[in-house]
C-alpha positions in Angstrom: 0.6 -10.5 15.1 -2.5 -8.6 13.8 -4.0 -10.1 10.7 -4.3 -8.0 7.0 -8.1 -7.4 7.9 -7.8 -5.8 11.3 -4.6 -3.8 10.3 -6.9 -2.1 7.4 -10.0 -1.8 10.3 -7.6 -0.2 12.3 -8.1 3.8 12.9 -4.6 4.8 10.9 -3.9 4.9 7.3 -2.5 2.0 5.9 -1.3 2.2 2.4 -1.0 -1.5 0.9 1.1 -1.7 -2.0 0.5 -4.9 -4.1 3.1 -5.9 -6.0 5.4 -8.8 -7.7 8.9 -9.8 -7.6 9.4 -10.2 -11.1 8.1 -6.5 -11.6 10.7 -3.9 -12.6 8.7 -0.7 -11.4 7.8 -2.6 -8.3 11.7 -2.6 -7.2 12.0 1.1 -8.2 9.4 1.8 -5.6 11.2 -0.4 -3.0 12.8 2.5 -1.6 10.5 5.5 -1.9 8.0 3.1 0.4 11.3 3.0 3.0 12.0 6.4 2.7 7.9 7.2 3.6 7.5 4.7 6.3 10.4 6.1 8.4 8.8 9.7 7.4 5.9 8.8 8.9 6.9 6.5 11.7 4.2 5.2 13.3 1.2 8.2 12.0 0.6 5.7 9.7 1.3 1.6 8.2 2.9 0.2 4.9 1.8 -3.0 3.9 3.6 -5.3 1.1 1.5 -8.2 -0.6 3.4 -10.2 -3.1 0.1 -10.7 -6.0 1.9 -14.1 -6.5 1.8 -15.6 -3.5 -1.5 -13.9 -2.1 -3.6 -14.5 -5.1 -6.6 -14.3 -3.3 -5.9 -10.7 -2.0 -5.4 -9.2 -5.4 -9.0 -10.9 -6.4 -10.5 -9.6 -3.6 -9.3 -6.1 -4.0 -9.7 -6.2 -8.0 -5.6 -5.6 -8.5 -5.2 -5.6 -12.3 -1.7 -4.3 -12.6 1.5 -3.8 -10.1 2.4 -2.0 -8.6 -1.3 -1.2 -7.2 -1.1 1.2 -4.6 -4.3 1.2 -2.0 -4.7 2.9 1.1 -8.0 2.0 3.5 -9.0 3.8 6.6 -11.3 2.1 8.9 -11.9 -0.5 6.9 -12.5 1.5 3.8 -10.4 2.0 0.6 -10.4 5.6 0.6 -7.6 5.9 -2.5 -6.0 4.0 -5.4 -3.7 4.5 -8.1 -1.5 2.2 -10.1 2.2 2.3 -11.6 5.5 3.6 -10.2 4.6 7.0 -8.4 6.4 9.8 -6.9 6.9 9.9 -3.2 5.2 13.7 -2.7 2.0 11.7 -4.6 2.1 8.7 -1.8 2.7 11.1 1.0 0.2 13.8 0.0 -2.5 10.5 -0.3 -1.8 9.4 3.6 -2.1 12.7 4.4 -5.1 13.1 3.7 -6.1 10.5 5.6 -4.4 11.7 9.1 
């Protein structure tokens, strides 16, 4: 199993969301990331890190609120934005970055 730092060095989008189980937006988005991982089956990667129990993730990426959304490509964070968003905003963002 490939670790969180060679997934984001890899050559495909991968769009981390950061989030926490207590958060109420967080859940809402739950689906919408489902919905845009089968959409994009395997053009690009969705990554979940719970901010609670990988602490030293969200310090190392500067996450200040969650849902954080992130996406790197080759290594590189190439986007972020924060809050619940719409799916056409998440999708237009990987995009992008095929």
């Amino acid at each position: 199993m490939a670790t969180f730092k060679e997934i984001i060095n890899g050559p495909k989008p991968v769009l981390v969301d950061f989030f926490a189980e207590w958060c109420g937006p967080c859940k809402t988005m739950a689906p919408v990331l489902s919905e845009l991982s089968s959409d994009l089956k395997d053009r690009a990667v969705i990554l979940k890190v719970d901010v609670d129990k990988n602490q030293a993730a969200s310090r190392a990426f500067n996450v200040r609120g969650v849902p954080t959304f992130v996406i790197f490509k080759d290594g590189k964070e190439v986007w972020r934005k924060s809050g619940a968003l719409p799916k056409q905003m998440l999708t237009a963002a990987i995009e992008a970055q095929l």
